[in-house]
C-alpha distance (Angstrom), angle and dihedral (degrees) to the residues before:
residue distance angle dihedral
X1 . . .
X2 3.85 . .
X3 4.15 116.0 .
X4 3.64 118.1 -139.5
X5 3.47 121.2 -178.5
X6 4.16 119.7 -147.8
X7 3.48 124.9 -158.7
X8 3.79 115.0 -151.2
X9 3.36 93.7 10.9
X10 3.58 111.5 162.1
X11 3.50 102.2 85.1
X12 3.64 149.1 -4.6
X13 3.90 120.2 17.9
X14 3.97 89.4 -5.9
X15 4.06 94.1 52.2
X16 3.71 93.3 38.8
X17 4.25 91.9 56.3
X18 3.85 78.7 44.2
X19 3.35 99.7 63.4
X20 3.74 95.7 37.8
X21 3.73 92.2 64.3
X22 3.67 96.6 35.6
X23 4.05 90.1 69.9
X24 3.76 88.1 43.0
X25 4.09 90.5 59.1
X26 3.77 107.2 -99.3
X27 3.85 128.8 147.3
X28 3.51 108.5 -126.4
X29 4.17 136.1 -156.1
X30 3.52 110.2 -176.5
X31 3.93 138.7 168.7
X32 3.58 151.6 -166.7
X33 3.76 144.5 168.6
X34 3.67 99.7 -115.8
X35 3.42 107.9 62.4
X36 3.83 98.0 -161.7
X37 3.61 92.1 58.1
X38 4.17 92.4 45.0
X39 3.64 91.9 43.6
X40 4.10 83.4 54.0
X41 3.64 91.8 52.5
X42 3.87 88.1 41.2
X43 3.85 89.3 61.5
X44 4.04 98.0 45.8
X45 3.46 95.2 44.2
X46 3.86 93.8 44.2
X47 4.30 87.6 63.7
X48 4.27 79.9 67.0
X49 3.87 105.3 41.9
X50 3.68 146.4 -46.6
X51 3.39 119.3 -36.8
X52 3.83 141.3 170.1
X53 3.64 122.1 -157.6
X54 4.28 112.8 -156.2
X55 4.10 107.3 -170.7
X56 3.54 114.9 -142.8
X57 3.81 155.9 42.8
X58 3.39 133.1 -27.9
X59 3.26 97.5 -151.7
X60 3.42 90.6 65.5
X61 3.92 103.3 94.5
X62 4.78 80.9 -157.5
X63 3.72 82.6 63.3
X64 3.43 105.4 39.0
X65 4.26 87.1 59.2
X66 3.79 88.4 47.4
X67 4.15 91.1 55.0
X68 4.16 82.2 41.6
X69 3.80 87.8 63.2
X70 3.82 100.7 32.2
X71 4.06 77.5 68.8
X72 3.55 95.6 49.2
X73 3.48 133.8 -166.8
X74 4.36 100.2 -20.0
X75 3.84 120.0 38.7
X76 3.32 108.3 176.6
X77 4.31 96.3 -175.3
X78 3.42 137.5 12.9
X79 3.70 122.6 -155.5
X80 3.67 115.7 -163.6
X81 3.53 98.6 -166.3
X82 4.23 109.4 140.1
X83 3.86 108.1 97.5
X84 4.15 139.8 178.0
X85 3.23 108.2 -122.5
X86 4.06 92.6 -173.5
X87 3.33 139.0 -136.6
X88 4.45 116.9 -15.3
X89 2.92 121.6 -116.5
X90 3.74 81.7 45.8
X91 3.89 106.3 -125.5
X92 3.54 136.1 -142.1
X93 3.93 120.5 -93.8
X94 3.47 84.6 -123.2
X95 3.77 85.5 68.6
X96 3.78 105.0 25.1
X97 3.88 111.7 156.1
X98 4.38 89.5 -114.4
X99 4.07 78.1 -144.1
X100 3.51 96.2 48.7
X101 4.27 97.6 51.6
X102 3.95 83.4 46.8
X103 3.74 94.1 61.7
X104 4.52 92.0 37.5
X105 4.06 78.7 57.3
X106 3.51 89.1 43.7
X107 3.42 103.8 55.5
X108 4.11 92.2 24.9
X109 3.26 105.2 54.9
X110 3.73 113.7 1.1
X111 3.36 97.5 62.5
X112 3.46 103.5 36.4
X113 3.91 89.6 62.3
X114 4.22 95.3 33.3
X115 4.22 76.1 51.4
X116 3.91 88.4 53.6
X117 4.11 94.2 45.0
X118 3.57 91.1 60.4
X119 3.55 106.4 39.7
X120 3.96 97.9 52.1
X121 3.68 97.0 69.4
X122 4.26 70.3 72.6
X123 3.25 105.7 36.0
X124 4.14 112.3 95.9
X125 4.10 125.8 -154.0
X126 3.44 105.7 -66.5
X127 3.59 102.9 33.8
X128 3.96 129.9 119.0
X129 3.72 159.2 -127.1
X130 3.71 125.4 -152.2
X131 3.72 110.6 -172.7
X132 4.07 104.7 -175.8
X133 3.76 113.5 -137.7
X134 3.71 141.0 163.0
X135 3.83 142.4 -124.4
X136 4.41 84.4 -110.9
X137 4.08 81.2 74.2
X138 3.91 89.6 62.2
X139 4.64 98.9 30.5
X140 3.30 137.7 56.1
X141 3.84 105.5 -114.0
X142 3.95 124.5 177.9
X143 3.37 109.6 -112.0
X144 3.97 106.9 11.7
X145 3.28 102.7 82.9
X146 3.94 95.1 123.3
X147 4.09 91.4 46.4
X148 3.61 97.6 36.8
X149 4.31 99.4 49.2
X150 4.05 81.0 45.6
X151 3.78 92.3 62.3
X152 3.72 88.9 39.7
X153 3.69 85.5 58.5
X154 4.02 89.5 52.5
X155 3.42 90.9 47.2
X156 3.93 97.3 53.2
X157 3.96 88.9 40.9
X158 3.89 89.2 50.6
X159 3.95 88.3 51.7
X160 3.47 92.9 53.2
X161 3.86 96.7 42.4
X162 3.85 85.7 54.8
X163 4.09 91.5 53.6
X164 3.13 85.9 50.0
X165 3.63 107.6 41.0
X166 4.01 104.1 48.4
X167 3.62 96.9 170.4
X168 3.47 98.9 51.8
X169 4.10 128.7 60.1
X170 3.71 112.9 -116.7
X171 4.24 110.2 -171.0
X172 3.65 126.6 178.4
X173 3.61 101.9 -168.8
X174 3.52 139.8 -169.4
X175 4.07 119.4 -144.1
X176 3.69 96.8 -168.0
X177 4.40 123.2 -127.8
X178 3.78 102.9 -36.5
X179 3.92 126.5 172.3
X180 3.47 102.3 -109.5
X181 4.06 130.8 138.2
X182 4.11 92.4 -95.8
X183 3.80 96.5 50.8
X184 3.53 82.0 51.7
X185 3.41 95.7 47.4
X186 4.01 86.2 53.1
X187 3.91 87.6 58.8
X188 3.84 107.5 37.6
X189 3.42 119.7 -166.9
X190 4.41 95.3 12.6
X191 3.54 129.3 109.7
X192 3.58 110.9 -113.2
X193 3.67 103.2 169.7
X194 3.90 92.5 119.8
X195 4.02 83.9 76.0
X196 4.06 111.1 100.5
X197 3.67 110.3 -117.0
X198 3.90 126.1 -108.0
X199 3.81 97.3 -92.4
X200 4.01 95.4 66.0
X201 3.86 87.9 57.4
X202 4.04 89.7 48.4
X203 4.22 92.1 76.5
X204 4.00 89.0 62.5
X205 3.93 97.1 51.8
X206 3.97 92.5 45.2
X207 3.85 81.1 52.9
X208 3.58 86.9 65.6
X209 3.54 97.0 32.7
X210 3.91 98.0 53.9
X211 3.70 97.7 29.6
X212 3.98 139.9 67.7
X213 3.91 99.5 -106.7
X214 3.43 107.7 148.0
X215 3.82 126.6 -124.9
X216 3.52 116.3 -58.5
X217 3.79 159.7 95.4
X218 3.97 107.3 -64.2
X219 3.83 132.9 168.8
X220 3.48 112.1 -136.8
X221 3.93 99.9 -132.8
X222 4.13 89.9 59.2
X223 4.04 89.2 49.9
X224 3.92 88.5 56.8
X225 4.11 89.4 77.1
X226 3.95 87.7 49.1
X227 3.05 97.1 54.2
X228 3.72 95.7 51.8
């Protein structure tokens, strides 16, 4: 039984992935910071395989270890999936809370990669990393400058983890607008129910996570056609 471990996996993006590989037969460790909503998540998902829910933060380096060896001795992907969005309204840089961008990096790109360090001593040939992203890494958007350089930072530490990792799959990958509780957060007080939900942006990741793409920066909607 392959292990996958999901970051922020209790709802939106995170659960969605979840459940997709829980019908297909994977183990699964997941975690969250609200422990009602992971325990939920927990419960549905445990009807479809095993699964091991880990409350907490992943910016916690205690917690990190304690999802590490939840997995056990194979893991065979890690999703880093849970992300800061910031502060909402988002602010200008020219105004960024200095204690606010520390903790977006924190939980952005410092864990993501001190996620990765521990889990390859597990990780065989063959196995892979999908860091989740977003098109603000790549344009210039009002406003989320402290999200958007974060996920540039994944992106460039995922492109040098795949140079220097040949034999495992390194993917920063970008899901697309999907209604979930951050983009919401992003634009408080709009209605943004015209945005597709999590699930439609699931078929592009399993793309890369059942197929032989090669390392790289993807966006899930062009994978879809791939994988068909």
């Amino acid at each position: 039984m392959r292990t996958a471990i999901i970051t922020g996996g209790s709802r939106g993006l995170g659960l969605a992935l979840a459940r997709a590989l829980a019908q297909r037969g994977w183990r699964l460790v997941i975690d969250a910071r609200r422990f009602s909503e992971l325990d939920e998540a927990r419960a549905s998902l445990a009807e479809l395989t095993e699964v091991v829910a880990v409350p907490g933060d992943v910016a916690d380096s205690w917690h990190r270890g304690v999802l590490i060896e939840a997995a056990g001795e194979r893991i065979d992907l890690l999703v880093n999936n849970a992300s800061a969005l910031g502060p909402s309204p988002l602010p200008p840089l020219s105004g960024y809370p200095i204690d606010a961008l520390e903790r977006v990096y924190r939980v952005n790109v410092v864990a993501p990669l001190a996620l990765a360090q521990l889990a390859l001593a597990r990780m065989p040939a063959g196995s892979g990393i999908v860091n989740v992203t977003s098109d603000a890494a790549v344009e210039a958007y009002e406003g989320w400058g402290g999200y958007g350089s974060s996920k540039a930072a994944l992106e460039q530490l995922s492109a040098v983890l795949a140079a220097e990792l040949p034999d495992v799959r390194v993917y920063a990958v970008d899901p697309g607008d999907m209604n979930t509780r951050m983009h919401q957060e992003a634009f408080p007080g709009e209605d943004i129910s015209d945005r597709p939900p999590p699930r439609d942006s699931v078929p592009g990741l399993l793309a890369l996570i059942e197929g032989d793409v090669p390392s790289g920066r993807y966006r899930a909607a062009e994978l879809v056609g791939a994988r068909a």
